[in-house]
N, CA, C and O atoms as a Tinker XYZ file with bonds, in Angstrom:
   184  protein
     1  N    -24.791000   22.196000   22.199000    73     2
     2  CA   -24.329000   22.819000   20.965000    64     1     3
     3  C    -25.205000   22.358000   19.817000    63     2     4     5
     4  O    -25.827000   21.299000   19.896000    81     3
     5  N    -25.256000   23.073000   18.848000    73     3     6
     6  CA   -26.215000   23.059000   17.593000    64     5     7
     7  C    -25.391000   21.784000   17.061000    63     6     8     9
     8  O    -24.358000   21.306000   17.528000    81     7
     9  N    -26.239000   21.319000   15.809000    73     7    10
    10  CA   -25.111000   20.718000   15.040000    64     9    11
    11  C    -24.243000   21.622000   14.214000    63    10    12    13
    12  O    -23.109000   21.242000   13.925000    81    11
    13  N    -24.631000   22.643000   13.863000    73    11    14
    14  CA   -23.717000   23.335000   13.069000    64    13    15
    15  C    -22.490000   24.081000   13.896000    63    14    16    17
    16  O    -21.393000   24.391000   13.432000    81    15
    17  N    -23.005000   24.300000   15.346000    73    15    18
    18  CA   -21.566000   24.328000   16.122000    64    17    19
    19  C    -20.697000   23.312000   16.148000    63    18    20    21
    20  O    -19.498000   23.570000   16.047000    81    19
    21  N    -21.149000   21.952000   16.289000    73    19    22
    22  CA   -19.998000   20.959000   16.373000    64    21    23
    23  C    -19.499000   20.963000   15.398000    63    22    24    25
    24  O    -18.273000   20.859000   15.380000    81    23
    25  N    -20.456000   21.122000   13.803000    73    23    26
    26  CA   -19.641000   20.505000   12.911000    64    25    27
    27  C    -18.501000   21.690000   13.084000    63    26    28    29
    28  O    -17.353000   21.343000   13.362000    81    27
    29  N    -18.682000   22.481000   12.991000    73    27    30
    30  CA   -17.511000   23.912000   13.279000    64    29    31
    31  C    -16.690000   23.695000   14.621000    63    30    32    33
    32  O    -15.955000   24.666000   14.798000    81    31
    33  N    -16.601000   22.986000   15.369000    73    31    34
    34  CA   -16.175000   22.694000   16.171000    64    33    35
    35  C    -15.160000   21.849000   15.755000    63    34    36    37
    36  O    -13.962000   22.129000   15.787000    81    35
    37  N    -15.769000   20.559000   15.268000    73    35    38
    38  CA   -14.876000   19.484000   14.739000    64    37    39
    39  C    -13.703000   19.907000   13.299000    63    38    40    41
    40  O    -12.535000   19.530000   13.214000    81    39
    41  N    -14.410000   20.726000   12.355000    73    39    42
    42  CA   -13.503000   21.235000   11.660000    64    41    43
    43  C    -12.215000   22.294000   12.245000    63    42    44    45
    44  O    -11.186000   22.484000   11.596000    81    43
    45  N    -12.486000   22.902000   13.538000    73    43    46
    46  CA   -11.427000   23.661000   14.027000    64    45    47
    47  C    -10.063000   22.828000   14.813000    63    46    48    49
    48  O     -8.847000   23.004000   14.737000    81    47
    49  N    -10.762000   22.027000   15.448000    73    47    50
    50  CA    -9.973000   20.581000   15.955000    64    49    51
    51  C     -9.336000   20.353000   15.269000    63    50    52    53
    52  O     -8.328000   21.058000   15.229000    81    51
    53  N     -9.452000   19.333000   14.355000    73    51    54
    54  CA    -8.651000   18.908000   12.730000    64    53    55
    55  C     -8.017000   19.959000   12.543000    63    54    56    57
    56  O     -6.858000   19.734000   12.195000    81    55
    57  N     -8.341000   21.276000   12.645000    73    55    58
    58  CA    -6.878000   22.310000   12.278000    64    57    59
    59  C     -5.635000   22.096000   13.114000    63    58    60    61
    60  O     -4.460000   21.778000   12.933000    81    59
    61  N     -6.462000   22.428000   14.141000    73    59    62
    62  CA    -5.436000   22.767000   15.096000    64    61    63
    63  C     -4.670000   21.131000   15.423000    63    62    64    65
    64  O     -3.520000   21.105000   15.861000    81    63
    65  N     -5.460000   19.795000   15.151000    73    63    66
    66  CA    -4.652000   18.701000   15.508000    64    65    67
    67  C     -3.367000   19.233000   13.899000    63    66    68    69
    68  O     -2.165000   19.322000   14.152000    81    67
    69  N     -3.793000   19.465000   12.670000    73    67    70
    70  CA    -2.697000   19.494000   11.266000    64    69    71
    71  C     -1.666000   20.434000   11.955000    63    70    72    73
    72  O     -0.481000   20.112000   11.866000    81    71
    73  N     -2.040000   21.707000   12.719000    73    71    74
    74  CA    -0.952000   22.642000   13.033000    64    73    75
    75  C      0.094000   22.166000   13.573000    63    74    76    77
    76  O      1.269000   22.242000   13.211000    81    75
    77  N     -0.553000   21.484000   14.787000    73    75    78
    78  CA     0.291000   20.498000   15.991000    64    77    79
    79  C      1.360000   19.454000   15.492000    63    78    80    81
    80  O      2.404000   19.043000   15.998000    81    79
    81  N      0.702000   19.176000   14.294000    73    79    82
    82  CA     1.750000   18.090000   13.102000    64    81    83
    83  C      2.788000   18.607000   12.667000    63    82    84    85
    84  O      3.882000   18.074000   12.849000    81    83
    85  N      2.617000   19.891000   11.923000    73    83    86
    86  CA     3.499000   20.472000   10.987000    64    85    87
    87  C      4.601000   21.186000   11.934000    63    86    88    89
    88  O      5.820000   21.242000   11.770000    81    87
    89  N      3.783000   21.728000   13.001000    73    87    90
    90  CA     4.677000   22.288000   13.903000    64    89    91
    91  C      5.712000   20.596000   14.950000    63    90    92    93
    92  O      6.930000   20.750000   14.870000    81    91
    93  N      5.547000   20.071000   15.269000    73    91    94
    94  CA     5.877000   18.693000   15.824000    64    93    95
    95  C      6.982000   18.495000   14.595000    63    94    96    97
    96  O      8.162000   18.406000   14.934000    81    95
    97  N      6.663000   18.427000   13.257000    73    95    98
    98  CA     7.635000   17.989000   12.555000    64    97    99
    99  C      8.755000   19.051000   11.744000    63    98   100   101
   100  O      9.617000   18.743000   10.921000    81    99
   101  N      8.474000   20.144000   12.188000    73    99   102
   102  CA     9.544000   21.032000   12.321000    64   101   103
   103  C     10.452000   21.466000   13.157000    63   102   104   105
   104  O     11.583000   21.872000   12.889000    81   103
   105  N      9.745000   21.340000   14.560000    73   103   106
   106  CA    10.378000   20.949000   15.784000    64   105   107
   107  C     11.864000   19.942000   15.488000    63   106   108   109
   108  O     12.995000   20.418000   15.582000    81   107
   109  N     11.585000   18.504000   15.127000    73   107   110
   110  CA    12.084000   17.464000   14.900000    64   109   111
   111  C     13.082000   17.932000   13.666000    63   110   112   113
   112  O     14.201000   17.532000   13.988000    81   111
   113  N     13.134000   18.433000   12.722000    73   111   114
   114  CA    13.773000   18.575000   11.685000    64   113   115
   115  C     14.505000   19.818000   12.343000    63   114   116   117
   116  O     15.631000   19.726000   11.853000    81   115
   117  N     14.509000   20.829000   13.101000    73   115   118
   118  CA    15.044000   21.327000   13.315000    64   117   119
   119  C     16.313000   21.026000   14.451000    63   118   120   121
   120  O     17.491000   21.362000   14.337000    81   119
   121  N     15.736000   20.363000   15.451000    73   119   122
   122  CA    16.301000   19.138000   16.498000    64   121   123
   123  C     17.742000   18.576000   15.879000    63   122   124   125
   124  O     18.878000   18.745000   16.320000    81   123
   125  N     17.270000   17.811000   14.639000    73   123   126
   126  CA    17.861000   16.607000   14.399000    64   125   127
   127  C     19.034000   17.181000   13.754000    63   126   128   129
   128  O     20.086000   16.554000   13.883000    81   127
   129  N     19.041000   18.598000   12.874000    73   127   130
   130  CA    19.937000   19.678000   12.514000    64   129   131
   131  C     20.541000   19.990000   12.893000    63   130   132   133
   132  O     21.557000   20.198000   12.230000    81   131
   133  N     20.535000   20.370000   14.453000    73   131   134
   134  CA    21.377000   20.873000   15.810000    64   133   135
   135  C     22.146000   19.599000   16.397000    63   134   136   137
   136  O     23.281000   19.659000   16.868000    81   135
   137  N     21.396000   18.474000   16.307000    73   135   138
   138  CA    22.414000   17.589000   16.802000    64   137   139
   139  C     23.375000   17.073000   15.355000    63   138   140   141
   140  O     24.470000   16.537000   15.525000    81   139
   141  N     23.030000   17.220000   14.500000    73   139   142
   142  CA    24.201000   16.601000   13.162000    64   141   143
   143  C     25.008000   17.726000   13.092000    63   142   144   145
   144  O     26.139000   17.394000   12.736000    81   143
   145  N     24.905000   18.881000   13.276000    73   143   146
   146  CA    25.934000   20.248000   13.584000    64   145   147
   147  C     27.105000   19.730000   14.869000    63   146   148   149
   148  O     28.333000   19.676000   14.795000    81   147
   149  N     26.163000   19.381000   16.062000    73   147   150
   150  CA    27.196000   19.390000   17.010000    64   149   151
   151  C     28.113000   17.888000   16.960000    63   150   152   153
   152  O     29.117000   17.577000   17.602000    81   151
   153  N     27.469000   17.249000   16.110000    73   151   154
   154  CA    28.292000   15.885000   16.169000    64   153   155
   155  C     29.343000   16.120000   15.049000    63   154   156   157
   156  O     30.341000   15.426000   15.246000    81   155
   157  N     29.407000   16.758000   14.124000    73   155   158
   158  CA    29.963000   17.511000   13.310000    64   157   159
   159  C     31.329000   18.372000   13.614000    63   158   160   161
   160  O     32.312000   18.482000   12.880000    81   159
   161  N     31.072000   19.038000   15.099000    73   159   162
   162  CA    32.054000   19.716000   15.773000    64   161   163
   163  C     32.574000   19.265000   16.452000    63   162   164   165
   164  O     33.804000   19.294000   16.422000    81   163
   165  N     31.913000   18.649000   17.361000    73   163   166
   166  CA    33.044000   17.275000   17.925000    64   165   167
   167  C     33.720000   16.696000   17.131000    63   166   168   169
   168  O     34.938000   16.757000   17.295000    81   167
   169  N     33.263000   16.046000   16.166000    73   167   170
   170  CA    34.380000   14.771000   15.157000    64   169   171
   171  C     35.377000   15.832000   14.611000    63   170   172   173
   172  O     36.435000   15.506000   14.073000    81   171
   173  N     34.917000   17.322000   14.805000    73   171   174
   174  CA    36.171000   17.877000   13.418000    64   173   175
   175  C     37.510000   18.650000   14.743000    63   174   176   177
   176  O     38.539000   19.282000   14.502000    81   175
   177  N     36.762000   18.147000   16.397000    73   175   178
   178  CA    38.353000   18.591000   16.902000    64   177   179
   179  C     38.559000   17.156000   17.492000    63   178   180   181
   180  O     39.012000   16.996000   18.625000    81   179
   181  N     38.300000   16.398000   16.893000    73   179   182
   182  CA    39.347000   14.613000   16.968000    64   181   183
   183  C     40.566000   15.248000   16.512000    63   182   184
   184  O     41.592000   14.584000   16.368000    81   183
C-alpha cells in the first residue's frame, strides 16, 4: 500500500473503532434501561 493508502486506511479504522464506541455505549445505556424498568416491575407487584 502507498502511504497515502494507509494514511486513509488508518483514518477509516479510527472511525469505525469511534462508531464501535458510541454504538457499545448505547447498547449499554439502553441495557441498563431495560433492566431498571424490569426491576421496577417486580418491586411494584411486592
Amino acid at each position: 500500500m502507498t502511504d497515502a493508502q494507509k494514511e486513509l486506511f488508518s483514518r477509516y479504522a479510527d472511525s469505525v473503532r469511534k462508531f464501535q464506541d458510541m454504538a457499545e455505549c448505547l447498547l449499554f445505556q439502553n441495557s441498563f434501561r431495560l433492566g431498571a424498568r424490569m426491576m421496577l416491575e417486580i418491586m411494584c407487584l411486592w
